[in-house]
C-alpha positions as CSV (number, residue, x, y, z in Angstrom):
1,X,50.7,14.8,0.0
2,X,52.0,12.2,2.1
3,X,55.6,11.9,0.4
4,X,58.9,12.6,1.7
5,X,59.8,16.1,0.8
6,X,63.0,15.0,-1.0
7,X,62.2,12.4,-3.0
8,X,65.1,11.1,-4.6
9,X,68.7,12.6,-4.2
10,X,70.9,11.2,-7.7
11,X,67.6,11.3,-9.4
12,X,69.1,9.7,-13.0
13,X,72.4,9.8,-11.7
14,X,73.3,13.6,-11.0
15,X,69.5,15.0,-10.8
16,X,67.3,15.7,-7.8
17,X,64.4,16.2,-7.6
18,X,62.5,17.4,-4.1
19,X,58.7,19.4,-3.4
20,X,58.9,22.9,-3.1
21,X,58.6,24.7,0.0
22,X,57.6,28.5,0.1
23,X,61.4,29.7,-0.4
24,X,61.7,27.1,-3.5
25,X,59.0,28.6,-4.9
26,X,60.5,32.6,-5.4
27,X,63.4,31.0,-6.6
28,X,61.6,28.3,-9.1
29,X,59.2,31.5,-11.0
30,X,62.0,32.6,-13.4
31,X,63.2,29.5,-14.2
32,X,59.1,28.0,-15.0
33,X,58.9,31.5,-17.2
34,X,61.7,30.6,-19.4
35,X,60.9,26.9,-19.8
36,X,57.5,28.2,-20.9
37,X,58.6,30.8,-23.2
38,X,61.3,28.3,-24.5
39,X,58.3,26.1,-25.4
40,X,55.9,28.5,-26.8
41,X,57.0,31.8,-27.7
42,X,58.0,31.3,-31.6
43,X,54.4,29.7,-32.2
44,X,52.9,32.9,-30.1
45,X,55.4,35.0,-31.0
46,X,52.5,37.4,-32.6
47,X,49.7,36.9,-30.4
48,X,50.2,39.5,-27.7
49,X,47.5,37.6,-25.4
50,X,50.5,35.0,-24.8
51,X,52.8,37.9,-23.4
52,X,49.9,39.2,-21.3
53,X,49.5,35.6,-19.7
54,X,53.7,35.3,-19.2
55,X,53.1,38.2,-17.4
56,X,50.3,37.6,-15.3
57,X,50.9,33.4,-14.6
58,X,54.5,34.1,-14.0
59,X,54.8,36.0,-10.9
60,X,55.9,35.7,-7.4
61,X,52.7,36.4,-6.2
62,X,50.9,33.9,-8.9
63,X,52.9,30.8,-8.0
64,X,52.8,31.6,-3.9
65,X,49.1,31.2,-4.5
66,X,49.1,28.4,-6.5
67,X,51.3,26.6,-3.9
68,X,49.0,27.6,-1.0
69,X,46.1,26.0,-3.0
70,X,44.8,22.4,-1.6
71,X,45.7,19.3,-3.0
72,X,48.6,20.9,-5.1
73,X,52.8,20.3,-5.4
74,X,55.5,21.8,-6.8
75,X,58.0,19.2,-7.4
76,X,61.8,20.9,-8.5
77,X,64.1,19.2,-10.2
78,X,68.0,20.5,-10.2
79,X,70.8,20.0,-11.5
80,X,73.7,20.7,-8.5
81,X,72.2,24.0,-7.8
82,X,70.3,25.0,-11.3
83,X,66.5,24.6,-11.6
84,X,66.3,22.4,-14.7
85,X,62.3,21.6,-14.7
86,X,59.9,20.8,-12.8
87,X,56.5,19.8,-12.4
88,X,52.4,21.0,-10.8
89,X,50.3,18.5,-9.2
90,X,46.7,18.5,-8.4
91,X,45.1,15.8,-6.7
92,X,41.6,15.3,-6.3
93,X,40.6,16.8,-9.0
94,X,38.9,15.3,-12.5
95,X,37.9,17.3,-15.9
96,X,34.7,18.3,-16.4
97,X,34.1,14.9,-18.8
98,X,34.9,12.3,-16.3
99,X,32.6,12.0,-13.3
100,X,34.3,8.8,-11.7
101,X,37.7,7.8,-10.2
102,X,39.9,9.6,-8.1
103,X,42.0,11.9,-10.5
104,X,45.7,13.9,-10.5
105,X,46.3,16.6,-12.7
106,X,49.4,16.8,-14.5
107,X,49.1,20.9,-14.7
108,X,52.7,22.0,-15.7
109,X,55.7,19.4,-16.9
110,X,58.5,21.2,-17.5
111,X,62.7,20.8,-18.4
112,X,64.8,23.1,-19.7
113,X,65.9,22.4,-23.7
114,X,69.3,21.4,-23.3
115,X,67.9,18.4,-20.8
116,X,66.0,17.3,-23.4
117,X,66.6,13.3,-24.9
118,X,68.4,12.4,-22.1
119,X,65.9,10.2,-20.3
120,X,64.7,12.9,-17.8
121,X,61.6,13.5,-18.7
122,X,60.8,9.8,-18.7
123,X,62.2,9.5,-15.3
124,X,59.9,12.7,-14.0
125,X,57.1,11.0,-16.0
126,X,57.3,7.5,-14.1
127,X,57.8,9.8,-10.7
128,X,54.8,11.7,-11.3
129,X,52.7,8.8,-12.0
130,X,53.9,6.8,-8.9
131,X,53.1,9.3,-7.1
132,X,49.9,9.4,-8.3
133,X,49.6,5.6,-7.4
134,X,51.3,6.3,-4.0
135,X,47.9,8.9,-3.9
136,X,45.2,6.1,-4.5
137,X,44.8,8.2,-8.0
138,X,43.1,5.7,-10.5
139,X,43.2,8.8,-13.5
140,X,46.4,11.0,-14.2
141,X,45.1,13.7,-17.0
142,X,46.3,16.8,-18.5
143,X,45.5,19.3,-21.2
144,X,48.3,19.8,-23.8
145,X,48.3,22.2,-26.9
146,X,46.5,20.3,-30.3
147,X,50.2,21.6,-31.4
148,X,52.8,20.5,-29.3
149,X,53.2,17.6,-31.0
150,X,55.9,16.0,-29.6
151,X,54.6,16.6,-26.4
152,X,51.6,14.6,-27.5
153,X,53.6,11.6,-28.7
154,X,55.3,11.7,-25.2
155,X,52.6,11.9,-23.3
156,X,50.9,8.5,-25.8
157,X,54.2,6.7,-24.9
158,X,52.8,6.6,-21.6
159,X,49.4,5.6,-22.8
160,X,47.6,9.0,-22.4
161,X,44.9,8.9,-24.7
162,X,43.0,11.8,-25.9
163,X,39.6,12.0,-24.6
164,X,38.4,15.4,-25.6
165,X,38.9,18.9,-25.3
166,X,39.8,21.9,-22.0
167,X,39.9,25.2,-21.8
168,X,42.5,27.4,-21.1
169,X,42.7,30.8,-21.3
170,X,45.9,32.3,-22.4
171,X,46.1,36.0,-22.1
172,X,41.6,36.8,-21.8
173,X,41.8,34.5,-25.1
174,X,40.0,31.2,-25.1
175,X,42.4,28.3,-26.4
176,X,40.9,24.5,-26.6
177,X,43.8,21.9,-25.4
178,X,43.7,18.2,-26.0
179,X,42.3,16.3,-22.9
180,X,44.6,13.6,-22.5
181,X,44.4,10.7,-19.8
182,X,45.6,7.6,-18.2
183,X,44.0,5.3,-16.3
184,X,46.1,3.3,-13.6
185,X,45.2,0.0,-12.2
């Protein structure tokens, strides 16, 4: 990716928000883990297939790799020195359903609970999707869970649609998520 590393110092004021370099990434694992369990563990709170996935797609070793991989950022967002959220970008890369366009992957959109309703997430929203302007992108996606439904009704205030169905596996247990997508001028 072509953009500065820090992209915006007093990011809505107080926040910044910067991609993550190999150090920022050890440091960013248990903060992703609890922003994931504070999102999903009372609905998965019985299914132990979600603990086996916390504990295989949140390690050291799991994110370093996922960093390495082409066409992918971290982007870290802090507030002073706390990791607040953050967000996993793949570009060059369309779902299975769409064989045209040059796509970004909205993987992982993440902010700690007690930033929510501020306006954050709308300000890392319009970030993410400039940058996938700044990368020629003319289709941002993502896959969200049929019951996260106020992620869903974010994600339509941006005019994601729903256009089918993904796959992701969540512990060796196959899970359908809503396709949702956007297409930029």
């Amino acid at each position: 990716m072509q953009v500065d590393k820090m992209a915006s110092e007093g990011f809505l004021g107080r926040f910044k928000i910067f991609m993550a370099d190999n150090q920022d990434i050890a440091e960013l694992v248990p903060s992703a883990k609890s922003m994931f369990l504070s999102a999903f563990e009372e609905a998965y709170k019985n299914e132990p297939a979600f603990f086996t996935y916390v504990e295989e797609a949140f390690t050291k070793e799991k994110f370093e790799k996922e960093w390495q991989e082409k066409n992918t950022d971290f982007w870290i967002v802090k507030d002073k020195d706390q990791i607040i959220g953050y967000v996993k970008l793949k570009y060059d890369i369309l779902p299975a359903d769409i064989s045209e366009g040059k796509g970004m992957e909205l993987k992982r959109f993440y902010l700690e609970p007690a930033y929510h309703g501020i306006g954050l997430a709308q300000e890392l929203m319009k970030f993410c999707l400039e940058l996938a302007g700044k990368e020629n992108c003319n289709i941002v996606w993502l896959g969200v869970w049929p019951q996260n439904h106020k992620a869903i009704k974010f994600y339509k205030k941006f005019n994601f649609q729903i256009e089918g169905e993904v796959k992701f596996v969540l512990g060796g247990k196959v899970e359908w998520d809503f396709l949702m997508t956007k297409k930029l001028a």
